[in-house]
LOGU-856918 format. One record per residue (C-alpha): residue in one letter; x, y, z. Coordinates in steps of 0.5 Angstrom, whole numbers, padded with zeros to 4 digits, always signed. Layout:
% residues N
AXYZ/...
//
This chain:
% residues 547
X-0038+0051-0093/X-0032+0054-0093/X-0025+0049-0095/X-0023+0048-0088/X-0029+0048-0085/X-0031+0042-0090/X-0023+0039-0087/X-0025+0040-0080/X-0032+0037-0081/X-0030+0032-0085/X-0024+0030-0079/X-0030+0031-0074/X-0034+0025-0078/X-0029+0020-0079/X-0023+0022-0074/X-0017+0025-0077/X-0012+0020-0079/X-0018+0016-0083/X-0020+0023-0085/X-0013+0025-0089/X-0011+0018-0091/X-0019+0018-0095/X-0017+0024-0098/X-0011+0022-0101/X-0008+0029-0102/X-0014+0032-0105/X-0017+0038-0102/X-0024+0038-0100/X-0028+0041-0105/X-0024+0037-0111/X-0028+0031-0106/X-0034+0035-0107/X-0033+0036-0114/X-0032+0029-0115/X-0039+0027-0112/X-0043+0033-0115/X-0047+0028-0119/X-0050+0025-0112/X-0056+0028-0110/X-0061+0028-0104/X-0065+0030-0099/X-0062+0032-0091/X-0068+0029-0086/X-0069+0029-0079/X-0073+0031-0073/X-0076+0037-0072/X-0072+0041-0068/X-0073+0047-0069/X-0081+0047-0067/X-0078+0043-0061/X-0074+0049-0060/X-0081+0053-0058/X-0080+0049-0051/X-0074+0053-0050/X-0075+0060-0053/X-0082+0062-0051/X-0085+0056-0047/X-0088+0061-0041/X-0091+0064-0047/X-0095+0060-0050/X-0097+0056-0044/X-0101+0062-0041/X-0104+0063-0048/X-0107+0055-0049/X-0109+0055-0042/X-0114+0060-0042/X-0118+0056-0048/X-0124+0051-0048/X-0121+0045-0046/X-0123+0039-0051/X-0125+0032-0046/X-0122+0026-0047/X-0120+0019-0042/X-0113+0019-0043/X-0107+0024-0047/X-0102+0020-0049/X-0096+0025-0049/X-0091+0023-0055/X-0093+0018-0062/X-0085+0013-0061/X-0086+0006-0059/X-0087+0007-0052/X-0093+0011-0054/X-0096+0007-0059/X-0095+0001-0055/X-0100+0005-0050/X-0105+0007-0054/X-0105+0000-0058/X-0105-0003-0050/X-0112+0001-0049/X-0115-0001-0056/X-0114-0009-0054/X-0117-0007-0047/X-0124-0003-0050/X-0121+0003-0048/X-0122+0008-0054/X-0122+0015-0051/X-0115+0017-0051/X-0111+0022-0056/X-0103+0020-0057/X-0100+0027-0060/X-0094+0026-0064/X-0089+0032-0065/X-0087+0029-0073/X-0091+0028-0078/X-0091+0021-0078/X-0091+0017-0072/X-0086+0012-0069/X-0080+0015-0066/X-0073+0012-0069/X-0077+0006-0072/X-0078+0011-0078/X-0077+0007-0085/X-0078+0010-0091/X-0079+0007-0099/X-0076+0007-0106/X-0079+0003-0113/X-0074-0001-0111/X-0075-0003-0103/X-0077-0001-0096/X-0071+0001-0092/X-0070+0003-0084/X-0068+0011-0082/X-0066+0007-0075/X-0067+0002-0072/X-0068-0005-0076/X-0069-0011-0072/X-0071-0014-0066/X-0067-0020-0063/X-0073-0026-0061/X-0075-0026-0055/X-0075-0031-0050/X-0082-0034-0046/X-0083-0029-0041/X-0084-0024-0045/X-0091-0025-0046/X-0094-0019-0048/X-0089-0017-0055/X-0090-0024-0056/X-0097-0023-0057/X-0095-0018-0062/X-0090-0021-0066/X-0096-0027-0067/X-0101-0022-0069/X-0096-0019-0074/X-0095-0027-0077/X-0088-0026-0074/X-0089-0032-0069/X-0093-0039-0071/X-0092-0044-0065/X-0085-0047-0061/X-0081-0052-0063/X-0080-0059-0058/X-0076-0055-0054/X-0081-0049-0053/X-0077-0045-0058/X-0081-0039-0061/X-0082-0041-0068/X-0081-0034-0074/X-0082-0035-0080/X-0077-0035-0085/X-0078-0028-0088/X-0077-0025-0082/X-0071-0028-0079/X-0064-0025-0082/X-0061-0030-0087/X-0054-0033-0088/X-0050-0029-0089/X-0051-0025-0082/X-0046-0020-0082/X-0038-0020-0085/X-0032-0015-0083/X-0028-0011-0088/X-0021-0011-0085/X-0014-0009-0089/X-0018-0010-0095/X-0021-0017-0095/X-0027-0018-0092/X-0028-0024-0087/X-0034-0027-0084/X-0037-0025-0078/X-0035-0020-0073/X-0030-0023-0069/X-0022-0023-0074/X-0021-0030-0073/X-0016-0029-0079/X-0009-0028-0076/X-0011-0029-0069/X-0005-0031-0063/X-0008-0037-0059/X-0007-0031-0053/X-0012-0026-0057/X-0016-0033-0057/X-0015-0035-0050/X-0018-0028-0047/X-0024-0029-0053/X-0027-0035-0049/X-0025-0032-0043/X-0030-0026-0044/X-0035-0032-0046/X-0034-0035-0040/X-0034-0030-0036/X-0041-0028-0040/X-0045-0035-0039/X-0042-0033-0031/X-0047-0028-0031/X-0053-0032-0036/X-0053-0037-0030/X-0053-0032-0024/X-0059-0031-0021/X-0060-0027-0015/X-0063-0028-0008/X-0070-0027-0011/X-0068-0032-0017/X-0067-0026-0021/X-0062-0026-0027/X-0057-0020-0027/X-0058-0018-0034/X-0065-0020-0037/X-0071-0016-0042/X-0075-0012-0040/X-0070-0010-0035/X-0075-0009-0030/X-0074-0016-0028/X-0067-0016-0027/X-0063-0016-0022/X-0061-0010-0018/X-0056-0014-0012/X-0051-0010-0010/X-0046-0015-0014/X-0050-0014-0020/X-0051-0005-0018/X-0043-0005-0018/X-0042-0007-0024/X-0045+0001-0026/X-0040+0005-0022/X-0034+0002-0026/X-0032+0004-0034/X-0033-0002-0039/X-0025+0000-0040/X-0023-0001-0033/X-0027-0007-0032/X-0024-0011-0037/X-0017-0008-0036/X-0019-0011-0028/X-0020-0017-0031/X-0014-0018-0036/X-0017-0017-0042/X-0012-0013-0047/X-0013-0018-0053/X-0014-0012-0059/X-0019-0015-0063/X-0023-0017-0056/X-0023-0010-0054/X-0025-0008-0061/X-0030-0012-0061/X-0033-0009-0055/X-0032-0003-0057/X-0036-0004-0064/X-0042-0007-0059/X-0042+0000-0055/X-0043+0004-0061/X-0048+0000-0064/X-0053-0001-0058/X-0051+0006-0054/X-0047+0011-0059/X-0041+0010-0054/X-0034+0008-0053/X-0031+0003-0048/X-0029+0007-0043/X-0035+0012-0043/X-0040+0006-0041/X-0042+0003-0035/X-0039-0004-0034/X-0046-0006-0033/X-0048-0005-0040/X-0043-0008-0043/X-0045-0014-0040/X-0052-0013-0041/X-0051-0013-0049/X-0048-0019-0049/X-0052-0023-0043/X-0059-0020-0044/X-0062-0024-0050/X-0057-0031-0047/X-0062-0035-0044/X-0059-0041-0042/X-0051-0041-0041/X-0047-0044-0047/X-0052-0042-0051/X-0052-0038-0057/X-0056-0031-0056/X-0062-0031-0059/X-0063-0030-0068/X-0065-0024-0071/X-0072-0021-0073/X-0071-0015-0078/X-0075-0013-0085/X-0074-0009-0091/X-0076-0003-0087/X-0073-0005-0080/X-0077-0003-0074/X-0082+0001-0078/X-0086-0006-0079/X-0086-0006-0072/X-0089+0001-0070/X-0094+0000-0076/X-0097-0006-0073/X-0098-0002-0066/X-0100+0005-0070/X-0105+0001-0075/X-0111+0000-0069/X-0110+0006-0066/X-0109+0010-0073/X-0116+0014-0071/X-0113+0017-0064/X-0106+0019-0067/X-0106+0026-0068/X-0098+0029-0071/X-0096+0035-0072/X-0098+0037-0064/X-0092+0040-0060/X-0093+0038-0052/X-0092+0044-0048/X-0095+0044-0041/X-0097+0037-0037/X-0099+0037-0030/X-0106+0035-0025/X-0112+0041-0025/X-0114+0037-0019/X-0119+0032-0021/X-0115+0029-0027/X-0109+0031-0032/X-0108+0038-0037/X-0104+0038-0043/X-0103+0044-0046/X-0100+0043-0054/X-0099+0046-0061/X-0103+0044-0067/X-0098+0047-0072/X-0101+0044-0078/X-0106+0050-0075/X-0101+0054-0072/X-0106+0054-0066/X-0107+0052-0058/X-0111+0045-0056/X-0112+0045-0049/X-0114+0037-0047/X-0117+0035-0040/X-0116+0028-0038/X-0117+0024-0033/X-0110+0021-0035/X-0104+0023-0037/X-0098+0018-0042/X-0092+0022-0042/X-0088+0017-0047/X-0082+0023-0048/X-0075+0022-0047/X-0074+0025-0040/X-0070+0030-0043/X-0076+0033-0046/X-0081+0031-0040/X-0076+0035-0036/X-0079+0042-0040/X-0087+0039-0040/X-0089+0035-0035/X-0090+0042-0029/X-0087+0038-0023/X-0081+0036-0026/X-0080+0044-0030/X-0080+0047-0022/X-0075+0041-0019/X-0071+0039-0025/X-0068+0032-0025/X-0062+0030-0026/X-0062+0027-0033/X-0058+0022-0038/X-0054+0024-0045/X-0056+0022-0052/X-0052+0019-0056/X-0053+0024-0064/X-0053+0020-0071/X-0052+0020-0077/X-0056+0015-0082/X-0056+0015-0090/X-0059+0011-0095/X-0055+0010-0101/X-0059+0008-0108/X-0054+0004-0112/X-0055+0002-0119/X-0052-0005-0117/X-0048-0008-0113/X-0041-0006-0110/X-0034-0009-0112/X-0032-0014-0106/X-0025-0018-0104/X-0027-0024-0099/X-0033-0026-0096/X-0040-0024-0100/X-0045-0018-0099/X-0048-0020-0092/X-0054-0017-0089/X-0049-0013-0083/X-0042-0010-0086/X-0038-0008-0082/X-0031-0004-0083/X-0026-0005-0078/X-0023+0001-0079/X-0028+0007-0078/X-0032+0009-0073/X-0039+0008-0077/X-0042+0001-0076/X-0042+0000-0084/X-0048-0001-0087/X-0054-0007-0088/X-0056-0009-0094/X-0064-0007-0095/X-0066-0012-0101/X-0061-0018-0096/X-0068-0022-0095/X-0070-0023-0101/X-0064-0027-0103/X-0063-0023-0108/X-0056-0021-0109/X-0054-0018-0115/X-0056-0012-0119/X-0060-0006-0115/X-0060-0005-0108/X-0060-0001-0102/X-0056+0000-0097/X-0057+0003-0090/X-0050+0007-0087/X-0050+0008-0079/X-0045+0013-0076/X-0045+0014-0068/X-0042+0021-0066/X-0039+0017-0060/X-0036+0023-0057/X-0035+0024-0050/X-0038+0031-0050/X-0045+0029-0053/X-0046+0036-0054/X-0041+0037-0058/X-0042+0031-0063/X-0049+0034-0063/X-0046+0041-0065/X-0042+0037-0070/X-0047+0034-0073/X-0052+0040-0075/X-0047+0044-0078/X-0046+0040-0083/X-0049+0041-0090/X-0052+0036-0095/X-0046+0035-0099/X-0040+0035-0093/X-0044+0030-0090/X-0045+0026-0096/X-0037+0026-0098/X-0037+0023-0092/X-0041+0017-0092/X-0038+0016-0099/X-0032+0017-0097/X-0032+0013-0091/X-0034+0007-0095/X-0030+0008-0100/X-0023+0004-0097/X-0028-0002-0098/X-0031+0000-0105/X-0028+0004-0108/X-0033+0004-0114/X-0039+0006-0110/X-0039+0013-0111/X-0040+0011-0118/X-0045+0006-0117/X-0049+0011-0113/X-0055+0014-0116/X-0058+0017-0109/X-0056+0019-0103/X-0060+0021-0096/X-0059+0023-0090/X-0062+0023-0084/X-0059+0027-0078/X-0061+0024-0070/X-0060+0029-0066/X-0061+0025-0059/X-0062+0018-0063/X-0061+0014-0056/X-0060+0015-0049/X-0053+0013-0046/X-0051+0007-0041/X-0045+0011-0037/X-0042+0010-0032/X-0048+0011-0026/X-0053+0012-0031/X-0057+0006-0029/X-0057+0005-0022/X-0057+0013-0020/X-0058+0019-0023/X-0065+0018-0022/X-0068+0013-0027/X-0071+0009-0022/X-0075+0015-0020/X-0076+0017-0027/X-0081+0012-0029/X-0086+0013-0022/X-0092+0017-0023/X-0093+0022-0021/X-0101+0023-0018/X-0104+0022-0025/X-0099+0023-0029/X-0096+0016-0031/X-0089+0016-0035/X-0086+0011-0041/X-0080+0011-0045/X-0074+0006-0046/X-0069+0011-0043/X-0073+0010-0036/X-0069+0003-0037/X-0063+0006-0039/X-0062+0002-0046/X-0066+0005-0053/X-0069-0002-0055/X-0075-0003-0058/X-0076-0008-0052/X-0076-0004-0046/X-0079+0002-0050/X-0085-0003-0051/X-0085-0005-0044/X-0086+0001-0040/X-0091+0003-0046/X-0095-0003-0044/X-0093-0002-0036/X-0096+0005-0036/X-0102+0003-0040/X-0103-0002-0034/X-0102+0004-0030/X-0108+0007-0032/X-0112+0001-0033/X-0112-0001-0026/X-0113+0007-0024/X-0120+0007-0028/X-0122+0001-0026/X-0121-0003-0033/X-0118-0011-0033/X-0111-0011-0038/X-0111-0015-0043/X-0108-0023-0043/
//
């Protein structure tokens, strides 16, 4: 890449003005030099054998449809969470005569992890909030993994220690000092206090509505919460514009509000919905006043979690397989797909079909959706990189946490992959999120893949270098993972319109699971609509659904 190039890609990634006070007068490629002796990988998704539903779709349909057709009960269509968790529902009803096609090479979606001598690592999601007594079917999963043991006296699920995130959770780099927790309590007026409880309120509020069918607003999996007229209008405004309505100015609120937005939705305050903002807060409360609900995680993150649904079902999974066609044939479902280890067609015939792609994908397979395209939701592009350090970085203030949050970037920081082994000194891990929350996600996106390995380094390391200012010299390795469309986005509209409501509905055979159907990425509501689907196909074949 060209000095000025690396300038603007730089400036892309961490915003102009942090960009040039990072840089400190040094021209791009001195940083570079600088860095030089930090190696790495740059990883992601296939895209560019995605790209063959853009380019020669017509083409390579009419071919694979003229072949034998191999005979199977179900085709799952997508190997993330919500197909594995199809699959894995299959398996625990006795139902073994599925196939789950999978794009990547390995399956699981954004819970990919990957593993150094060292420790396991995520490359997206990593944790899961505990859920609450409802939630039977990810309960059944989280005891089966050894996660959850029983309930305590107050019915309270009991995890086992490992599993939730130990003190210290989570601290805040600001102004060189790092302070615990996530809320800037140091040099706070009592008005910036005020409107801090005000909001929490304002959150309970909502924790304790219940609708006229004793529905809460806001609940996991969102297919139980509420959809009253109250409840919808909260997606028709911004999250900016709602808190301005209700007179929250205080800065370090509105920071902390727009930090959440970027962490769960890759978006900033006035670009999602009202709705979301209080889904992020109230969703995982589950009785007002309450604290909301602890954190399960693991070395790898939400790998653990994909492995235990993938394990079972390893013998149905087939990667490496592009899905090019879905629709009926008049007596089940058709999926056309690419073997591209094999570079050839497969045809399947099924009496079912699982799409559990994103619906913006589906959009270009499934034959119905192809002749009339649905409006569809924005993705939200990430970066991830895992640094390898030697030991562990110089600190002023609160101690390394698990979260470590900077207050002037606009990544999420990092967390610490060693953190639950108590162990805090000497080699470690860290894994660096960056959401590309511009409004024009498309251009994020653009911004995102013209990057080369080495600008894309230089901006991690120097987007962590005005809280570590030695870390470069304490990094051993540095990859990189691109997410072009890690999330979909809760806008404004997107939850109650725009179609989502419709998009989960099967169509004949052809039954539908993915998170953005729920219009929030969480592992929770991708594992639902994988199970609901699953039970979908269940009653249609005549089979009971697990307990």
């Amino acid at each position: 890449m060209s000095t000025l190039t690396r300038r603007a890609l730089l400036e892309g990634m961490l915003g102009v003005g942090l960009s040039a006070s990072l840089l400190d007068g040094c021209r791009p490629d001195e940083v570079a030099s600088r860095h030089a002796h930090v190696e790495g990988t740059l990883l992601g998704q296939d895209h560019q054998a995605g790209h063959l539903l853009r380019d020669d779709l017509a083409a390579r349909i009419a071919h694979v449809a003229t072949l034998p057709p191999v005979h199977t009960g179900v085709v799952i269509a997508g190997g993330g969470p919500s197909g594995l968790s199809a699959g894995h529902r299959l398996k625990r009803a006795g139902v073994d005569d599925f196939v789950v096609l999978e794009l990547e090479r390995e399956a699981g979606g954004t819970s990919l992890g990957g593993a150094s001598a060292l420790t396991a690592y995520p490359w997206g999601a990593h944790y899961l909030p505990v859920p609450h007594r409802h939630n039977t079917p990810l309960i059944a999963l989280l005891r089966a993994m050894g996660v959850v043991t029983g309930e305590d006296d107050d019915g309270k699920l009991v995890v086992t220690e490992p599993h939730l995130v130990r003190l210290p959770e989570e601290r805040l780099y600001y102004k060189g000092y790092w302070y615990p927790g996530l809320y800037l309590e140091a040099g706070a007026s009592a008005r910036d206090l005020e409107e801090r409880t005000r909001f929490e309120q304002r959150v309970a509020a909502w924790v304790a509505y219940r609708d006229g069918a004793g529905r809460r607003a806001f609940t996991l999996p969102l297919r139980l919460a509420s959809d009253a007229p109250e409840v919808r209008a909260l997606d028709t405004i911004s999250a900016s514009a709602w808190l301005a309505r209700e007179g929250f100015r205080s800065p370090r609120l509105l920071w902390l509000l727009d930090y959440a937005c970027r962490d769960d939705y890759g978006l900033r305050l006035a670009d999602t919905s009202a709705w979301a903002l209080l889904f992020y807060f109230a969703a995982r409360v589950e009785h007002a006043g309450e604290e909301a609900s602890d954190l399960i995680t693991w070395p790898e993150g939400n790998q653990a979690l994909v492995r235990a649904l993938h394990t079972p079902i390893a013998a149905q999974v087939r990667t490496r397989h592009l899905v090019l066609d879905v629709g009926d044939h008049g007596e089940g479902a058709e999926v056309l797909a690419w073997d591209l280890a094999r570079d050839q067609g497969v045809r399947y015939r099924a009496e079912r079909a699982i799409v559990a792609l994103p619906r913006f994908v589906a959009a270009r397979v499934v034959r119905a959706l192809r002749e009339a395209p649905p409006a569809l939701p924005t993705y939200a592009p990430w970066l991830v990189a895992n640094l390898h350090l030697s030991s562990r970085p110089d600190t002023r203030g609160a101690p390394l946490a698990w979260d470590n949050v900077l207050h002037a970037s606009d990544s999420l920081g990092y967390v610490c992959a060693t953190h639950q082994r108590g162990s805090d000194f000497g080699p470690t891990v860290l894994t660096y999120y960056l959401p590309l929350a511009d409004a024009d996600a498309r251009r994020a996106r653009a911004r995102l893949y013209e990057g080369d390995f080495a600008a894309l380094r230089d901006a991690v390391l120097l987007d962590l270098a005005h809280a570590h200012p030695d870390l470069a010299a304490r990094t051993n390795r540095l990859d990189l993972f691109r997410w072009g469309h890690a999330m979909v986005r809760p806008e404004i509209d997107a939850q109650f319109g725009r179609g989502r409501e419709a998009a989960r509905q099967a169509r004949g055979r052809i039954h539908f699971a993915h998170s953005d159907l729920s219009g929030v990425s969480l592992f929770e509501e991708a594992f639902d609509h994988g199970v609901r689907a699953a039970d979908e196909v269940l009653h249609a074949r005549g089979r009971g659904v697990p307990t």
